[in-house]
Steps between C-alpha positions, in 0.01 A plus 500: 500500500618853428133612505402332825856661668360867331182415679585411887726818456227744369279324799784586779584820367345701772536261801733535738801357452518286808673144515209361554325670175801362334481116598128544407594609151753232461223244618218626244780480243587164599130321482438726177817399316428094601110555389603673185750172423204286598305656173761521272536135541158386458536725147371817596598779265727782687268754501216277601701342761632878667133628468363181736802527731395936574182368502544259747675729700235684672481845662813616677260668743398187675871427501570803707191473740609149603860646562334782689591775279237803437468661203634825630823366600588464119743746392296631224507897473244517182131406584372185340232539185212380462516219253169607282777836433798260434223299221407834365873623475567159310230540252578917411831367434396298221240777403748725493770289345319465187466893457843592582619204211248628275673858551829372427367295162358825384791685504709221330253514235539890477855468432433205264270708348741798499790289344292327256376859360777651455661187328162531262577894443883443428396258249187788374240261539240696702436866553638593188205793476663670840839715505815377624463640819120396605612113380799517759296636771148274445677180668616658763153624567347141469801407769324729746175403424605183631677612817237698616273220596759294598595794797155506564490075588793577684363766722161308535663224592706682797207708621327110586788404644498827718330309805745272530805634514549368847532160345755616238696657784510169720337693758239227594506148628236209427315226719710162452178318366515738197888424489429116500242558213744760287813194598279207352367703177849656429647167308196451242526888438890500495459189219267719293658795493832286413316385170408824410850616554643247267218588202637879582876400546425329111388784342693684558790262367275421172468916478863454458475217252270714345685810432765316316289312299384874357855586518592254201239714262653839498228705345284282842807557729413821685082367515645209758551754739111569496412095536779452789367814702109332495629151594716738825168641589292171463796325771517826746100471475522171620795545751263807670182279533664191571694613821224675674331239719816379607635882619228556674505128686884612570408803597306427707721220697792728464697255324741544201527814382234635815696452736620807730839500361369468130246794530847716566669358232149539272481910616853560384441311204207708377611854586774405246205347270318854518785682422668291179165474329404776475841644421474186178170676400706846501728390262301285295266898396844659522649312250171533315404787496857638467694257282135377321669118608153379593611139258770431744455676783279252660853296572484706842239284637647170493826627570381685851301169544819288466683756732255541770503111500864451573525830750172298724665156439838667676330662773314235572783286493714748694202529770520114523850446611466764797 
């Protein structure tokens, strides 16, 4: 019922807030919650049973012309989309998704690659031809090699998303028959993405498992590293691509982490994001370069990752109580 509740809000968002607007909500909410009880007791699934009850619903607009009201007496201040932009906005984010996650994998697997060389050259098994000082330097260079076109995914991907950065912003509204479609698709989507989430959520547990089963081989021990790093980078692939059809249907609808307030809390949250990473990436050549620590100094990442974590998790938490 949370989901129908999340949807008569998002509908009477930018109505005015007039008693009788109010006693019309609570009636809607009334015959929706005693249709959606109907379904789930003839066996309907939840999902199922939420989709046929938006469904059902109809257009607010012929709601609002029986009570009278115009469209321009909404309190909207953003101009409503067309809905063949909202579609197209939908499908560059899953475009777009699957770029930006293949930029991430590649640089996990240049600082796989990066550890897993230099474990090889400690141990003199490659590049035994080249002086001491080329072999240090070669896996840095195949580290970049990797970056590079990972930067260059990440730029693409921003320069598509360059015409809508309206919708990013919030600074839009949408016609309430795309709303009722985005409100009865949301569940099966939501369900998907929460199976892909668990197969992401296990791996990286079993990347865990994993390391420690190298652990208990010493002269293996340090090569887990390498293994748990490509099973990180298979679940962040999946987390990327799995949550972008649902952002953009929130998005859209403003709801969760779209809404107004959110968007605030979201700006905050990555200034600080564009100013610790690439601080982590300064410290990680630093200690490089300088200390030649490039077999542990790959620690930086995870740690700023565990630390930018808690510091959003506070704010966000902090944000919510006000």
């Amino acid at each position: 019922m949370e989901t129908i509740k999340s949807y008569l809000d998002n509908i009477f968002i930018n109505l005015p807030k007039t008693k009788e607007m109010e006693r019309l909500k609570r009636e809607i909410y009334y015959n929706m919650e005693e249709r959606y009880n109907e379904l789930k007791n003839s066996g309907k699934p939840e999902n199922e049973a939420i989709g046929i009850v938006i469904s059902e619903f109809g257009n607010i607009d012929e709601l609002l012309e029986e009570m009278d009201i115009s469209p321009s007496s909404k309190s909207g201040k953003y101009p409503v989309i067309d809905d063949d932009v909202a579609m197209q906005f939908i499908s560059l984010k899953q475009k777009t998704s699957y770029l930006i996650a293949t930029g991430v994998g590649l640089i996990f697997l240049g600082v796989t690659l990066l550890i897993f060389l230099f474990l090889l050259l400690e141990r003199n098994l490659i590049f035994q031809f080249l002086s001491e000082d080329t072999r240090e330097i070669l896996p840095v260079i195949i580290l970049f090699l990797f970056i590079v076109p990972a930067v260059a995914l990440f730029i693409y991907s921003e320069t598509k998303h360059e015409k809508y950065k309206f919708i990013e912003k919030g600074e839009f509204e949408i016609s309430s028959s795309l709303r009722n479609i985005l409100n009865s698709e949301l569940p099966d989507i939501n369900q998907k993405q929460s199976i892909r989430i668990i197969i992401g959520v296990s791996l990286c547990i079993l990347s865990v498992v994993v390391l420690l089963a190298f652990s208990l081989y010493k002269p293996l021990a340090e090569f887990g590293v390498c293994v748990m790093l490509l099973m990180i980078a298979a679940a962040v692939f999946i987390f990327i691509t799995s949550s972008s059809v649902s952002d953009s249907y929130k998005k859209l609808m403003k709801t969760g982490d779209y809404n107004p307030e959110k968007i605030k809390q979201n700006k905050v949250i990555g200034a600080i994001a564009g100013v610790i990473w690439p601080l982590a990436v300064c410290i990680f050549l630093f200690c490089g370069f300088v200390f030649n620590l490039w077999h542990i100094c790959w620690v930086v990442f995870p740690i700023t990752g565990i630390l930018f974590g808690g510091f959003a998790a506070f704010y966000s938490a902090i944000k919510a109580d006000k």
